[in-house]
TORGUZA-736464 format. One record per residue (C-alpha): residue number from 1; residue in one letter; x, y, z. Coordinates in steps of 0.1 Angstrom, whole numbers, plus 5000, padded with zeros to 4 digits. Layout:
# TORGUZA-736464
+-----+---------+------+------+------+
: num : residuo :    u :    v :    w :
+-----+---------+------+------+------+
: NUM :       A :    X :    Y :    Z :
...
+-----+---------+------+------+------+
***
This chain:
# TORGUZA-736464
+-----+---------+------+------+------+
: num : residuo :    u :    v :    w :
+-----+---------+------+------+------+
:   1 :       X : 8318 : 5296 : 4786 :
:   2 :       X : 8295 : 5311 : 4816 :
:   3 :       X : 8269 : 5340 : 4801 :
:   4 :       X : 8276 : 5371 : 4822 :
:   5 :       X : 8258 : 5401 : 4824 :
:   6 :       X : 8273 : 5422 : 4798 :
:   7 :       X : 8258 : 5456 : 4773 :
:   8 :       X : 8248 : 5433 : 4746 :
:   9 :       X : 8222 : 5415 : 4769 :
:  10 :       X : 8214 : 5448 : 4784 :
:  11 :       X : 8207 : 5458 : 4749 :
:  12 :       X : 8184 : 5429 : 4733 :
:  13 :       X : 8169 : 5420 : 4764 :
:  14 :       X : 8134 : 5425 : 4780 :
:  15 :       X : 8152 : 5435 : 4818 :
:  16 :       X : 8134 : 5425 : 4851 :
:  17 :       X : 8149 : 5428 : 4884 :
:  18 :       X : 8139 : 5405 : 4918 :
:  19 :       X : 8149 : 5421 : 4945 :
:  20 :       X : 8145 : 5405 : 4981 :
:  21 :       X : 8156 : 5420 : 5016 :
:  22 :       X : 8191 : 5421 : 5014 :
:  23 :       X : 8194 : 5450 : 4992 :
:  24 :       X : 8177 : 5469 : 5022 :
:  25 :       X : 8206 : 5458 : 5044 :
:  26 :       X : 8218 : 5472 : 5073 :
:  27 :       X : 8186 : 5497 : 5079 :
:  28 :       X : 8162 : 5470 : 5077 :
:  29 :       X : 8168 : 5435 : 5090 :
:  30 :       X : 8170 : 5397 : 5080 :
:  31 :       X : 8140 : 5374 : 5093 :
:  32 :       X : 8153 : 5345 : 5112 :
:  33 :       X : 8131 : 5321 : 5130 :
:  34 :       X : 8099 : 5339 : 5128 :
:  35 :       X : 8079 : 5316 : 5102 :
:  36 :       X : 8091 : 5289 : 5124 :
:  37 :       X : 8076 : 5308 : 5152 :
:  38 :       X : 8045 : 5316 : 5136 :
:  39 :       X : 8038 : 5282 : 5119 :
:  40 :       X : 8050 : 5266 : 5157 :
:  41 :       X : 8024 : 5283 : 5174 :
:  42 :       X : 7995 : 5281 : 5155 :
:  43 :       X : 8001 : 5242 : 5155 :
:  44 :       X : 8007 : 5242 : 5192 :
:  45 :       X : 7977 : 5228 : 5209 :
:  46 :       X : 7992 : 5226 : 5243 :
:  47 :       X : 7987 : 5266 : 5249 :
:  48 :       X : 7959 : 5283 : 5267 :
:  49 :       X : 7945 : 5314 : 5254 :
:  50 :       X : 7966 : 5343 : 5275 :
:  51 :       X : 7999 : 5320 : 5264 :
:  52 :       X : 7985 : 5322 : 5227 :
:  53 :       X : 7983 : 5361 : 5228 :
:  54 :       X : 8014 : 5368 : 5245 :
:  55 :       X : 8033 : 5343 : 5216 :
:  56 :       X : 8012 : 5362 : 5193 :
:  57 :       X : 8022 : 5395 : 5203 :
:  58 :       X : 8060 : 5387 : 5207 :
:  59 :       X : 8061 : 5371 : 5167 :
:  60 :       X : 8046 : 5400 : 5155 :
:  61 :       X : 8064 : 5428 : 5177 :
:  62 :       X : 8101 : 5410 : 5166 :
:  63 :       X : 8087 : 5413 : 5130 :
:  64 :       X : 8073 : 5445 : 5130 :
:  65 :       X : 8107 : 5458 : 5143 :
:  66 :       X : 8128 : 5443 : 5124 :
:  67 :       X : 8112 : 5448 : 5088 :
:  68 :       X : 8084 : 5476 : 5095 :
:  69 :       X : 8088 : 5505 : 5121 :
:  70 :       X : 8120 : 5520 : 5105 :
:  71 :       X : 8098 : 5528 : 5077 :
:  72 :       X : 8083 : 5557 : 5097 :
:  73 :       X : 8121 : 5570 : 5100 :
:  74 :       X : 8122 : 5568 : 5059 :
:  75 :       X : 8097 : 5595 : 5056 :
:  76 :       X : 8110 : 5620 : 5082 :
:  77 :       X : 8141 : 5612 : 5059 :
:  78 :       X : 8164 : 5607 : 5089 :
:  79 :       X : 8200 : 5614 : 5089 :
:  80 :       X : 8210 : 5580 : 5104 :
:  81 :       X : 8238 : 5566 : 5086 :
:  82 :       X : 8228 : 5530 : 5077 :
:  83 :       X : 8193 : 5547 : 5065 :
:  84 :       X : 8214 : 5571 : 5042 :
:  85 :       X : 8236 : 5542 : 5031 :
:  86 :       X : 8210 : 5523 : 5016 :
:  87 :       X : 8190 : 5552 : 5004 :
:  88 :       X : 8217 : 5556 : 4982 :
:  89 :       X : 8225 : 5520 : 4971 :
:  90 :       X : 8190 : 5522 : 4959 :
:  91 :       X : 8195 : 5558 : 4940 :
:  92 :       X : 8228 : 5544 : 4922 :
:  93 :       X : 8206 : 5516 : 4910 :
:  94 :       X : 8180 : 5532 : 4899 :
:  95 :       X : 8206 : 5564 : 4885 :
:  96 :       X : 8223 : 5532 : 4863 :
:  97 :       X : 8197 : 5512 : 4848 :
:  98 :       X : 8178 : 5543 : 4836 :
:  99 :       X : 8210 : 5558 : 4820 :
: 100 :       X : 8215 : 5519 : 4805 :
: 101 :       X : 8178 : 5519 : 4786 :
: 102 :       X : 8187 : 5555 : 4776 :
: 103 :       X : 8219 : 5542 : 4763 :
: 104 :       X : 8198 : 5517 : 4740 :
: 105 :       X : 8201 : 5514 : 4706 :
: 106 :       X : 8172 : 5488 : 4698 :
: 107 :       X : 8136 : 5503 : 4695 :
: 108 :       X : 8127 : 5466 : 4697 :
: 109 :       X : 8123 : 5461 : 4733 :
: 110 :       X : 8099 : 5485 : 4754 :
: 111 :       X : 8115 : 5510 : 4776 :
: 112 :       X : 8094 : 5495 : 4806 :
: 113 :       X : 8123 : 5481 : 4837 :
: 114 :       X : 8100 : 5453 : 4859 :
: 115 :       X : 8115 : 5454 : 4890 :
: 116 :       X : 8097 : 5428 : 4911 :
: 117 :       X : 8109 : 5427 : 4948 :
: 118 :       X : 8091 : 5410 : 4984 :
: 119 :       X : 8103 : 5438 : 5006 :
: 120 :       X : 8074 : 5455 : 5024 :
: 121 :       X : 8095 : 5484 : 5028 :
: 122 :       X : 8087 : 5516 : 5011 :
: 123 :       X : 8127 : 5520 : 4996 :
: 124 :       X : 8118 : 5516 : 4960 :
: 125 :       X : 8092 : 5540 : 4958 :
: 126 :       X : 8108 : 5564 : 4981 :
: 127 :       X : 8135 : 5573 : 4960 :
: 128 :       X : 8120 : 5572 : 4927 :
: 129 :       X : 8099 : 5598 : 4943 :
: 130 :       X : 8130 : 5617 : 4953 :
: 131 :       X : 8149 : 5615 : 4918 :
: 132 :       X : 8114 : 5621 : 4903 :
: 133 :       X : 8115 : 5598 : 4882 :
: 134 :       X : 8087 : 5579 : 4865 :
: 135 :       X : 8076 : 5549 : 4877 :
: 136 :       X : 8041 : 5525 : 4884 :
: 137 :       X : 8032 : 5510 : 4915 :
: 138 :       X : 8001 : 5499 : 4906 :
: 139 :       X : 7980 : 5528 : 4921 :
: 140 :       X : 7954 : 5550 : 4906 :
: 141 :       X : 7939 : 5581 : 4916 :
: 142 :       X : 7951 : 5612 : 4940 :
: 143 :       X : 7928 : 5617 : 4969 :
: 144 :       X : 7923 : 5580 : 4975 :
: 145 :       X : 7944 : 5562 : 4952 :
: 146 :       X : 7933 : 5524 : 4949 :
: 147 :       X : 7958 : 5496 : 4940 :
: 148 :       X : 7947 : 5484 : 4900 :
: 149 :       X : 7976 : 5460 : 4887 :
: 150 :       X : 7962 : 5467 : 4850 :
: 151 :       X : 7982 : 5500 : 4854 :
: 152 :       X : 8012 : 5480 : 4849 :
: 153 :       X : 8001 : 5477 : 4812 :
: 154 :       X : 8008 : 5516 : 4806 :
: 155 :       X : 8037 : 5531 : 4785 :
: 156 :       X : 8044 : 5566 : 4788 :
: 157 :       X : 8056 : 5587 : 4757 :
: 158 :       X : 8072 : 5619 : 4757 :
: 159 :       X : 8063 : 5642 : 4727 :
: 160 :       X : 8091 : 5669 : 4717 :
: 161 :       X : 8085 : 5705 : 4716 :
: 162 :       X : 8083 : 5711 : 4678 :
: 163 :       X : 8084 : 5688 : 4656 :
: 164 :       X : 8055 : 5662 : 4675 :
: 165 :       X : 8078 : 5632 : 4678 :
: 166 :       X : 8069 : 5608 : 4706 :
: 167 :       X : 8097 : 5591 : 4720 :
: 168 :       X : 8093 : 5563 : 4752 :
: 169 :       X : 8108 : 5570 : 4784 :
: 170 :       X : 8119 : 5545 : 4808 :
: 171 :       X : 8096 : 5536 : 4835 :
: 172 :       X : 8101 : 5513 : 4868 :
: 173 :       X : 8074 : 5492 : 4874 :
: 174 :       X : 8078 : 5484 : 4910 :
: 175 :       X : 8058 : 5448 : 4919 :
: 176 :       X : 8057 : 5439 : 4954 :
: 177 :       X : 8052 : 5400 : 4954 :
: 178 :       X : 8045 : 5403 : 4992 :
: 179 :       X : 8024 : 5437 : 4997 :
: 180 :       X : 8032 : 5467 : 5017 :
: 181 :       X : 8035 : 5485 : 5049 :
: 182 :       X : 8021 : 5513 : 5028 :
: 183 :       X : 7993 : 5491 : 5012 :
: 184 :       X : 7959 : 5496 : 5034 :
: 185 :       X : 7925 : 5473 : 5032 :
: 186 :       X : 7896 : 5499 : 5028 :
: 187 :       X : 7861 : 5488 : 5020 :
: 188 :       X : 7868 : 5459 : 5000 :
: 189 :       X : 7901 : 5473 : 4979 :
: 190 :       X : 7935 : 5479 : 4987 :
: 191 :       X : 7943 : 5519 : 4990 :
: 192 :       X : 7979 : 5535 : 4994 :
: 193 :       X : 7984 : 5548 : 5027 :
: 194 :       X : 8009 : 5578 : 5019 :
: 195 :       X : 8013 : 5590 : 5057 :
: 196 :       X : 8021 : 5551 : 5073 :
: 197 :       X : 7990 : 5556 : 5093 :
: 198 :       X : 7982 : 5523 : 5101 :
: 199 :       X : 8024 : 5517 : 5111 :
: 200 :       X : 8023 : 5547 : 5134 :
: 201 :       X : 7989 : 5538 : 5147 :
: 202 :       X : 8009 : 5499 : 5152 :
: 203 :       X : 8037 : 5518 : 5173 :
: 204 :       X : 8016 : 5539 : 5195 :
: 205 :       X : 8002 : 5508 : 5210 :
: 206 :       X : 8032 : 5486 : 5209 :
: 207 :       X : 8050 : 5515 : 5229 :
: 208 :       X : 8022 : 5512 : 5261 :
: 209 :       X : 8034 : 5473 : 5262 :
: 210 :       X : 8064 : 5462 : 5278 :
: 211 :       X : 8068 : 5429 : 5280 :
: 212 :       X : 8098 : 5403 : 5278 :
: 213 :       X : 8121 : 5409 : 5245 :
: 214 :       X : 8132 : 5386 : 5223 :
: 215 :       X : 8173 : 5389 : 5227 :
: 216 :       X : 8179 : 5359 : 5209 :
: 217 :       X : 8162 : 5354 : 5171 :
: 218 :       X : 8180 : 5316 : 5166 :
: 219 :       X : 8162 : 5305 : 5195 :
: 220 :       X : 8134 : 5277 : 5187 :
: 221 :       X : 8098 : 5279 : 5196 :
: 222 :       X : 8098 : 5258 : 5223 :
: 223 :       X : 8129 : 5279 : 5238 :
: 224 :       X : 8109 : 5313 : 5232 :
: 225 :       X : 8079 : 5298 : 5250 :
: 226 :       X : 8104 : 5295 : 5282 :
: 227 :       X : 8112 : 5333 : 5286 :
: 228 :       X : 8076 : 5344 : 5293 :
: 229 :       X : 8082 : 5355 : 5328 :
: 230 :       X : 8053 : 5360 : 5354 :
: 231 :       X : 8053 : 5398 : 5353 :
: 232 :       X : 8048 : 5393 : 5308 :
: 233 :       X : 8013 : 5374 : 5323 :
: 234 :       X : 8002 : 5402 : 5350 :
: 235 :       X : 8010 : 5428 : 5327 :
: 236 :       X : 7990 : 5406 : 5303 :
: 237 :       X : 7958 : 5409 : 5325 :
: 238 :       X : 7962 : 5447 : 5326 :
: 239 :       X : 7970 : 5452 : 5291 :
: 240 :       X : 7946 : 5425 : 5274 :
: 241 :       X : 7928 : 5448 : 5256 :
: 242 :       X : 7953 : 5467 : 5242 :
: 243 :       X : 7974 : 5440 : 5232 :
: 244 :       X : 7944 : 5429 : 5213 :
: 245 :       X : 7940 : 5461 : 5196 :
: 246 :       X : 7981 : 5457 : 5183 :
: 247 :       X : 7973 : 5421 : 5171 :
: 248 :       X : 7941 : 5434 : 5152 :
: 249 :       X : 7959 : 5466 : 5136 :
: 250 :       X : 7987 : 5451 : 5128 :
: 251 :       X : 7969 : 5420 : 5108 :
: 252 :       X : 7946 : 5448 : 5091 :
: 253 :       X : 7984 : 5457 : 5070 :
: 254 :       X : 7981 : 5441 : 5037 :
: 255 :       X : 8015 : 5425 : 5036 :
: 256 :       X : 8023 : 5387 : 5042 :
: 257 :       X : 8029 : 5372 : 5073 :
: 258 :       X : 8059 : 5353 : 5076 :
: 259 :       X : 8036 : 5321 : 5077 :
: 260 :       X : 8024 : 5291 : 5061 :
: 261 :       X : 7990 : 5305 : 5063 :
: 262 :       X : 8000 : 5340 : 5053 :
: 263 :       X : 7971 : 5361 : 5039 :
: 264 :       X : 7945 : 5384 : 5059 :
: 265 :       X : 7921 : 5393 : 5038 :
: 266 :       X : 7910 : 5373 : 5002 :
: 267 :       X : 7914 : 5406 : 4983 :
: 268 :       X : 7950 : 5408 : 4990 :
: 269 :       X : 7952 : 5368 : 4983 :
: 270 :       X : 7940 : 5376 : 4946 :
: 271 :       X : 7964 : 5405 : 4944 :
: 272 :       X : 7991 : 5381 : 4957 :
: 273 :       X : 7984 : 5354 : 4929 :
: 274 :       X : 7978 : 5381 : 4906 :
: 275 :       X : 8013 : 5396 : 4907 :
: 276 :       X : 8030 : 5363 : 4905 :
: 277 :       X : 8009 : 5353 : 4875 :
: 278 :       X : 8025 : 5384 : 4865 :
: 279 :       X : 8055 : 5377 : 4874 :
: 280 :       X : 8055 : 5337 : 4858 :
: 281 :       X : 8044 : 5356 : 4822 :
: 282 :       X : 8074 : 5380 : 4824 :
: 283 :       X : 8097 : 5354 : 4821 :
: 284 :       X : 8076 : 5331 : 4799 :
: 285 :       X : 8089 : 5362 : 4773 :
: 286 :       X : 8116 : 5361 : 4749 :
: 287 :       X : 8149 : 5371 : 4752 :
: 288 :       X : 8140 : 5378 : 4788 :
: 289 :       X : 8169 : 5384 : 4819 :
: 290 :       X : 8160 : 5380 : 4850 :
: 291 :       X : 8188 : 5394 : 4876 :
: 292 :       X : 8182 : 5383 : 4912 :
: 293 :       X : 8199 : 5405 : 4940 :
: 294 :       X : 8194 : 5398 : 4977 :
: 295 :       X : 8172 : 5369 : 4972 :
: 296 :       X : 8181 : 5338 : 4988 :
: 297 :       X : 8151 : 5317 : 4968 :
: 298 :       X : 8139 : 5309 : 4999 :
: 299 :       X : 8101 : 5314 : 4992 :
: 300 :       X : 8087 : 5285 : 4971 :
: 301 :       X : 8063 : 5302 : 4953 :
: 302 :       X : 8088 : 5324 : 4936 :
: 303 :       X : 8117 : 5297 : 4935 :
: 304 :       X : 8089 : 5269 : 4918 :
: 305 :       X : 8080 : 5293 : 4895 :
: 306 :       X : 8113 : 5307 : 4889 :
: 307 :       X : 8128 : 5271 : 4885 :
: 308 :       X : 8095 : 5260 : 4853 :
: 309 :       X : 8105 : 5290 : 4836 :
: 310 :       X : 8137 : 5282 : 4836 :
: 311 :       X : 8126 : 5249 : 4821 :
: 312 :       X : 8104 : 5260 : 4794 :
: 313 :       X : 8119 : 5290 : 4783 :
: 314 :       X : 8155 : 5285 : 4769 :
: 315 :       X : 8155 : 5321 : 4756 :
: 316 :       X : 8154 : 5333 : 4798 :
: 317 :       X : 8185 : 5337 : 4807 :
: 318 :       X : 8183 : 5345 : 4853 :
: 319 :       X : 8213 : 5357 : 4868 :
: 320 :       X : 8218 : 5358 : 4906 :
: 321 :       X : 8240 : 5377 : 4924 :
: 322 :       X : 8254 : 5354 : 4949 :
: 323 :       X : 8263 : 5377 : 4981 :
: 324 :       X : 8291 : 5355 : 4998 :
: 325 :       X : 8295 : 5320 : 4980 :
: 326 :       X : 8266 : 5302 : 4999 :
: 327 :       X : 8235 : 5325 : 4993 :
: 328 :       X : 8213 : 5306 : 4973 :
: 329 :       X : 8215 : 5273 : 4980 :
: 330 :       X : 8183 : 5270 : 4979 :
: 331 :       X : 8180 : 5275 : 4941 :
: 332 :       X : 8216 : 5257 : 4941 :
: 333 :       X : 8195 : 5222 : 4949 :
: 334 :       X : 8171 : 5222 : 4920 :
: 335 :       X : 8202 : 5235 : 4898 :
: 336 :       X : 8199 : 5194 : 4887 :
: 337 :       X : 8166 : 5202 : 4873 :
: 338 :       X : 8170 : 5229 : 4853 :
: 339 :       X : 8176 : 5215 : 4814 :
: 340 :       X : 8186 : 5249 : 4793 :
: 341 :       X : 8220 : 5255 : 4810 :
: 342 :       X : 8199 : 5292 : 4816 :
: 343 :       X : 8204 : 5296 : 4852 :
: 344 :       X : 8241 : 5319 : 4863 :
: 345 :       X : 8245 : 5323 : 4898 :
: 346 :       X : 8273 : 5349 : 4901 :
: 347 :       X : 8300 : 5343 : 4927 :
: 348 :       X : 8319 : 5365 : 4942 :
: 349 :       X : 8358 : 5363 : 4944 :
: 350 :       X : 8377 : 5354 : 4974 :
: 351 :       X : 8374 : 5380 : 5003 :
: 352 :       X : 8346 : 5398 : 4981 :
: 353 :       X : 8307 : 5404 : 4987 :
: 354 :       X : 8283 : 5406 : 4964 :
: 355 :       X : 8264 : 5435 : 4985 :
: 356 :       X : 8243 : 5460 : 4969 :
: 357 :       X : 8268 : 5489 : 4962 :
: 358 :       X : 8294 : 5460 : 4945 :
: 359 :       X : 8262 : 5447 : 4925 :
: 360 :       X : 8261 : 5486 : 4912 :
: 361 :       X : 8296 : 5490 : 4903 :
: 362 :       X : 8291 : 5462 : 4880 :
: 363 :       X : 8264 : 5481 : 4859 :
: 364 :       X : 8284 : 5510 : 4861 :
: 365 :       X : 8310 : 5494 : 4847 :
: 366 :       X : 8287 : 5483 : 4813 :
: 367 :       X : 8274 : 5516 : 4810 :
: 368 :       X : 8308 : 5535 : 4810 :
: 369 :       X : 8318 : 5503 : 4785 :
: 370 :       X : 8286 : 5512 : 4766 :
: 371 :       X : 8293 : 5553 : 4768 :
: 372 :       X : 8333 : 5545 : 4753 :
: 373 :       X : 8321 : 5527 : 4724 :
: 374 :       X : 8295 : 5555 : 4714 :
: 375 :       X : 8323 : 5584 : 4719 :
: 376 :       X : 8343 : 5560 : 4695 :
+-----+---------+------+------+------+
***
């Protein structure tokens, strides 16, 4: 019989979440093409210099749009619909799976929820923030806080008002495999930058260029490299300097680039390797879950080291939420490979998505399931 997701795994299990772009559907986008793109031109050797920038710029202006600037409109809190859609996708999530650890009755596991996710969006610590609840990104410090991923090693204790008890209170532990639009290189560390200031600095430029759009994301490189019209090159000449200053600002965000080569700096490589070291241990653990929402698998690092653990861990059990029947076939291929029959994909039924607000009804429906029993 299939293992599903049920209140006795949510009970004797150590929980981690991967959480990849599609939860932040429709107020962010999907990337397409644009590794393609990227990996295209920096192998084309046919290209002059002023064809190289304007690729440049166009790659990292469809990106920027499509996974970044809207982030600015997260902290003004904007009244948009899709924005206030998935704002509270995200708050029923995190509302559930705290009430679900509360609901625990085994001391044996910690109270600590990893949720590891490659969006560069600033969703998961936005509304924590809102719902004030507790949680660990990573950061230390007030005035300048600095990213140290030994903070994930914290528990936090509550200790009652009379009688000196200490009880543990859930925490989310929010990993971002792929950095941050919030993240910031400063003098050799990585520092949170609260305000977006390196985004809105990113927008002011890009909004002085106008140059050719790119209508048409399933078009191929060589197709994209066909649109550059003469007026993209003369504004090109005018412009050279400040589309130099977008290229520079934007690379100075400590998140990666949709690339084969995708770091910018070393000290965001180590964090990188660091958090899926991190990441690989979590599930090396026993009687671990991994629940995958979102995620198409489509990044080899995480699939490779998702795939081993499977392997040598027969007490990991990873369940992914398939959103419409063909979502990760990616992970699908290797499914040969994988020798502890520990690996669910979940698929929805006929005319049925697994979005993110469905994915939430189904931990709503253990917890009431849990809440029944304990009125019994």
């Amino acid at each position: 019989m299939e293992l599903k997701i049920n209140k006795k795994i949510i009970e004797n299990s150590n929980i981690n979440f991967l959480i990849g772009s599609g939860a932040s559907v429709p107020f962010f986008g999907v990337l397409s093409n644009i590794e393609n793109w990227l990996t295209d031109l920096d192998k084309d050797k046919n290209i002059n210099e002023e064809e190289y920038l304007l690729l440049k710029f166009l790659f990292y202006r469809e990106y920027y749009q499509i996974a970044m600037k809207s982030n600015i409109d997260i902290l003004k809190n904007t009244t948009e619909i899709n924005f206030l859609r998935v704002k509270k996708n995200y708050e029923n999530f995190f509302k559930i799976i705290r009430a679900l650890i509360f609901e625990r009755k085994s001391n044996l596991f910690s109270k600590q929820i990893n949720v590891f996710t490659t969006n560069i969006d600033i969703f998961h610590e936005y509304v924590l923030d809102q719902l004030n609840y507790d949680f660990n990104d990573g950061f230390f410090g007030r005035f300048k806080p600095k990213l140290d991923l030994s903070s994930f090693r914290r528990t936090f204790h509550k200790e009652s008002l009379f009688f000196n008890k200490m009880s543990e209170i859930p925490i989310f532990n929010i990993y971002k495999l792929h950095g941050s639009v919030n993240w910031k290189y400063d003098e050799g560390e990585i520092i949170l930058d609260l305000n977006l200031s390196l985004l809105k600095e990113i927008n002011k430029l890009l909004n002085s260029i106008n140059i050719t759009a790119i209508e048409d994301q399933t078009k191929t490189y060589d197709e994209i490299k066909k649109i550059i019209t003469k007026n993209d090159f003369e504004i090109l000449q005018k412009k050279k300097d400040i589309i130099k200053q977008f290229i520079e600002s934007y690379e100075k965000l400590q998140i990666i680039n949709p690339t084969k080569e995708k770091f910018q700096e070393t000290v965001f490589k180590k964090t990188h390797y660091e958090l899926l070291r991190i990441f690989s241990n979590e599930l090396e653990k026993e009687n671990t879950i991994l629940i995958v929402i979102g995620f198409s698998f489509a990044d080899e690092h995480i699939r490779d080291i998702t795939i081993r653990a499977l392997n040598y861990n027969p007490l990991l059990n990873v369940f992914v939420y398939d959103y419409d029947g063909n979502g990760v076939k990616h992970i699908e291929i290797e499914n040969t490979k994988i020798k502890n029959n520990n690996l669910h994909i979940i698929k929805p039924q006929e005319n049925y998505q697994y979005d993110f607000e469905n994915i939430n009804h189904d931990f709503e429906n253990i917890l009431k399931e849990i809440k029944e029993i304990k009125e019994d």
